[in-house]
NULUM-69254 format. One record per residue (C-alpha): x, y negated, z negated. Coordinates in steps of 0.02 Angstrom, whole numbers, plus 50000, padded with zeros to 5 digits. Each point is the difference from the previous one (the first is absolute). Layout:
! residues N
     X     Y     Z
     X     Y     Z
...
***
This chain:
! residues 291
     X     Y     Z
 50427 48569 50863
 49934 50081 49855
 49981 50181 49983
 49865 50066 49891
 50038 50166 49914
 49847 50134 49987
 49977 50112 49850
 50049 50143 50094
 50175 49909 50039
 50008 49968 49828
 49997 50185 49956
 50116 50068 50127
 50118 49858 49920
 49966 50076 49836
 50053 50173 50052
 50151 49934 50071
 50088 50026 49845
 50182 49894 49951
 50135 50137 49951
 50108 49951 49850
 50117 50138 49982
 50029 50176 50069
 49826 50081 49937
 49948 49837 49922
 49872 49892 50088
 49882 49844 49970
 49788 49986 50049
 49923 49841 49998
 49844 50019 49877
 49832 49913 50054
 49903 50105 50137
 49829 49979 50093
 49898 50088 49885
 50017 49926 49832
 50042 49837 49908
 49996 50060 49832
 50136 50127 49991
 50091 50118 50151
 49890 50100 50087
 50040 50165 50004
 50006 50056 50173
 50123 49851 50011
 50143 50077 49885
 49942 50170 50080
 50060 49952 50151
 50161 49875 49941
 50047 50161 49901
 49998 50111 50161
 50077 49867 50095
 50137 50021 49883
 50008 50184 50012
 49999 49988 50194
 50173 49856 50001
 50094 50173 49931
 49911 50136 50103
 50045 49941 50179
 49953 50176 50120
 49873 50066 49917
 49822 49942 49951
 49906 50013 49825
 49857 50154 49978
 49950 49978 49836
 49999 49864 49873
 49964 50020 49799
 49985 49833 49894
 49938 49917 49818
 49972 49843 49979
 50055 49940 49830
 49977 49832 49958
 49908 49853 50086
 50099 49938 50150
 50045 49803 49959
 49975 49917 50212
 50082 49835 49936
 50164 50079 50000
 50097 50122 50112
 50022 50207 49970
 50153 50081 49995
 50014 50167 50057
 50132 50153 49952
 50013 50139 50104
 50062 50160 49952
 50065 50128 50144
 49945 50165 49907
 50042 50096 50127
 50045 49992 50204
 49978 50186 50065
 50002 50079 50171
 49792 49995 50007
 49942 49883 49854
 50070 49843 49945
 49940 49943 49821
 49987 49843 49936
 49961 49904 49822
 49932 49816 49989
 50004 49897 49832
 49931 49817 50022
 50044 49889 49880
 49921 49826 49916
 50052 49897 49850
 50128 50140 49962
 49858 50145 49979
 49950 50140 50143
 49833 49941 50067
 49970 50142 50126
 50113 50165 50023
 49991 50126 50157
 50072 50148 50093
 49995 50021 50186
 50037 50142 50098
 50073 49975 50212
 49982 50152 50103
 50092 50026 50181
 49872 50042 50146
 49962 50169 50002
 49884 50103 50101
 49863 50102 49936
 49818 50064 49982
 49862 49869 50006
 49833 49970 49925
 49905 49887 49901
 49814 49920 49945
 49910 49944 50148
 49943 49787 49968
 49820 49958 49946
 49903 49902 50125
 49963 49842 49905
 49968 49883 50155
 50136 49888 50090
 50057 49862 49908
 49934 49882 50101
 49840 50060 49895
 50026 49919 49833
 50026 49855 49946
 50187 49925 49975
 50051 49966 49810
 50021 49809 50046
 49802 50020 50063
 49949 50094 49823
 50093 49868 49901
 49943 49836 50075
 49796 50071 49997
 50064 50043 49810
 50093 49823 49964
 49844 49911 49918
 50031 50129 49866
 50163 49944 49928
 50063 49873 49906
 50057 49868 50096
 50170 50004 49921
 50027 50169 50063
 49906 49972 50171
 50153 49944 50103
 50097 50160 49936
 49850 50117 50032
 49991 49934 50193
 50183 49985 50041
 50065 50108 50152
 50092 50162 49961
 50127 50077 50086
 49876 50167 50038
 49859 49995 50105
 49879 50121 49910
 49807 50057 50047
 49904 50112 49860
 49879 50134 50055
 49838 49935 49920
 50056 49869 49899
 49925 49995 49822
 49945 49841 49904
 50126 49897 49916
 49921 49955 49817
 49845 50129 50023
 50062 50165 50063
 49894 50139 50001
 50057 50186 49927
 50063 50097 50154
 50112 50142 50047
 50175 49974 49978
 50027 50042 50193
 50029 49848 50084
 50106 49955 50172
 50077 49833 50052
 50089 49949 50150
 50160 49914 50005
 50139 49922 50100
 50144 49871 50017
 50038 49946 50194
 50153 49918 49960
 50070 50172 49948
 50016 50024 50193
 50160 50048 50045
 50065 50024 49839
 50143 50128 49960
 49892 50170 49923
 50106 49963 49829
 49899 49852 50006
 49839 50091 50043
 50015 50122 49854
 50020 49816 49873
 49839 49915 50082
 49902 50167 49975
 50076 50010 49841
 49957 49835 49952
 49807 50017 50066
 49982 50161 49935
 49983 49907 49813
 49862 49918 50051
 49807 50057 49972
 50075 50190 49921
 49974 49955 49814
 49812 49937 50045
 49927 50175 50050
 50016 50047 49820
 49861 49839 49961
 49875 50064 50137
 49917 50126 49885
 49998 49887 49848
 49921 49850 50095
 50156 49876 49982
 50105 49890 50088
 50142 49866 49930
 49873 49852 50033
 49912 50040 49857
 50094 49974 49844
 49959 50157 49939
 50147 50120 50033
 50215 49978 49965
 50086 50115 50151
 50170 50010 50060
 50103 50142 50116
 50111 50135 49888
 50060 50081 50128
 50001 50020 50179
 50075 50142 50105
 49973 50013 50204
 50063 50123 50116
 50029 49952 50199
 49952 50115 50111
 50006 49919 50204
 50080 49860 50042
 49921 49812 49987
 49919 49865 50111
 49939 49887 49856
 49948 49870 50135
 49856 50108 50043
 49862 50040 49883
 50013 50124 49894
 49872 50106 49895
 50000 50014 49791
 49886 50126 49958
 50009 49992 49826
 49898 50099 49846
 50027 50019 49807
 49961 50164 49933
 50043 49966 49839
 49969 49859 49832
 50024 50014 49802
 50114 49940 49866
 50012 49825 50066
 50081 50076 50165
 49934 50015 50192
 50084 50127 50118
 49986 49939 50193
 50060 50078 50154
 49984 49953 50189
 50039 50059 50171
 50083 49872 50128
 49941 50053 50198
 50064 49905 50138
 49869 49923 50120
 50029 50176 50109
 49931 50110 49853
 50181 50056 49973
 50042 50009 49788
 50167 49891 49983
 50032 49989 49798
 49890 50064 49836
 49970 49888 49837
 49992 50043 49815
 49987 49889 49865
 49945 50001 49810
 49932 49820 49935
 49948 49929 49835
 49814 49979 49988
 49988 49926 49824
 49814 49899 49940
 50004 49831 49965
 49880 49966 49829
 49935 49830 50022
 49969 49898 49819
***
């Protein structure tokens, strides 16, 4: 009998890291998002994974990364972990992933122990259930006519996130908008998952759609050949803990462009209105001139 292995197998596989040495472990590169190169949410969450296999009572708070060089998927990622510090609250942690000799990616993470203490936070927008928009599988196939048929098969393979955008914008023709924008996410085979794991599937999604805010105001997306971007950085703070099998709301915005750069930021609710991590990331916006 042959089993068939979803994308969303595939990932929890990936974040299954191999450890080498004490400190010293091994990702798998590929991912669902990508071909080309790593994506980033994929080291992002290999690199916490890492952090987590030497933090065993405690669970991360913060998280403060660069990206550094282009992540190669046709080989695997090795990742050092320094133990900066264990205290009595705070347990510290520094990631170095390494490719073809050179860092690719670098991060610190913070773990906190549970603590009690006062409580407040943003209330959620009401953007609509999910159920309301269209899935990303739904966008892309009414889209596919649009693409070159050599990349069409890449463009309409399944991904290991479920995702739903809040008013969708055109692929190839967007219109100029407000860099406020929502999205609704999910992965259901994340039920049941340990919440170390919870924190490297949010971590991982939490890549995806953040650097695009920044293009809203300027009327861009990737599909059109006109603009270079990639993730710089990437820092996330967790706040409640994580059901990443139910949806989840981004609310994302971008309050900031110039000098080739896009600042991004987004909110992550769960489905109950309850705020369970924040997002900031800086990304390269750079034109493409076209001869």
């Amino acid at each position: 009998m042959t089993t068939t292995t979803t994308p969303a197998d595939a990932l929890l596989g990936l974040l299954d890291i191999e450890q080498l040495e004490v400190d010293l472990f091994r990702g798998i590169g590929g991912g669902g998002e990508t071909t080309t190169r790593i994506f980033g949410g994929h080291v992002i969450a290999q690199a916490l994974m890492a952090a987590y296999r030497t933090v065993p009572d405690r669970l991360c708070h913060s998280l403060h990364a660069y990206f550094i060089r282009p992540g190669d998927p046709a080989i695997p990622v090795i990742y050092q972990v320094d133990r900066a510090r264990d205290g009595g609250s705070f347990t510290t942690r520094r990631v170095v992933a390494i490719q073809h000799g050179k860092q690719i990616f670098n991060m610190a993470a913070s773990f906190h122990v549970t603590e009690e203490g006062w409580s407040w936070q943003h209330p959620m927008k009401d953007v609509g259930a999910p159920e309301d928009w269209p899935s990303r599988d739904e966008l892309r196939q009414g889209a596919v006519d649009r693409i070159p048929e050599k990349y069409r098969s890449d463009f309409l393979r399944e991904r290991p996130i479920e995702l739903r955008e809040v008013a969708p914008r055109d692929f190839f023709e967007p219109a100029i908008t407000d860099d406020r924008n929502q999205l609704w996410f999910r992965m259901q085979a994340a039920r049941g998952q340990s919440p170390q794991m919870q924190h490297c599937l949010l971590a991982y999604a939490s890549d995806m759609n953040l650097l695009g805010s920044s293009l809203r105001p300027h009327g861009l997306t990737w599909f059109q050949g006109k603009v270079m971007t990639a993730s710089l950085d990437h820092a996330m703070w967790f706040h409640a803990p994580i059901e990443f099998a139910d949806w989840h709301l981004y609310d994302l915005d971008a309050p900031w462009t110039g000098g080739g750069r896009g600042f991004n930021r987004g909110a992550i609710y769960a489905h109950d209105g309850q705020l369970v991590a924040s997002v900031a990331q800086e990304g390269l916006m750079r034109p493409l001139h076209k001869d």
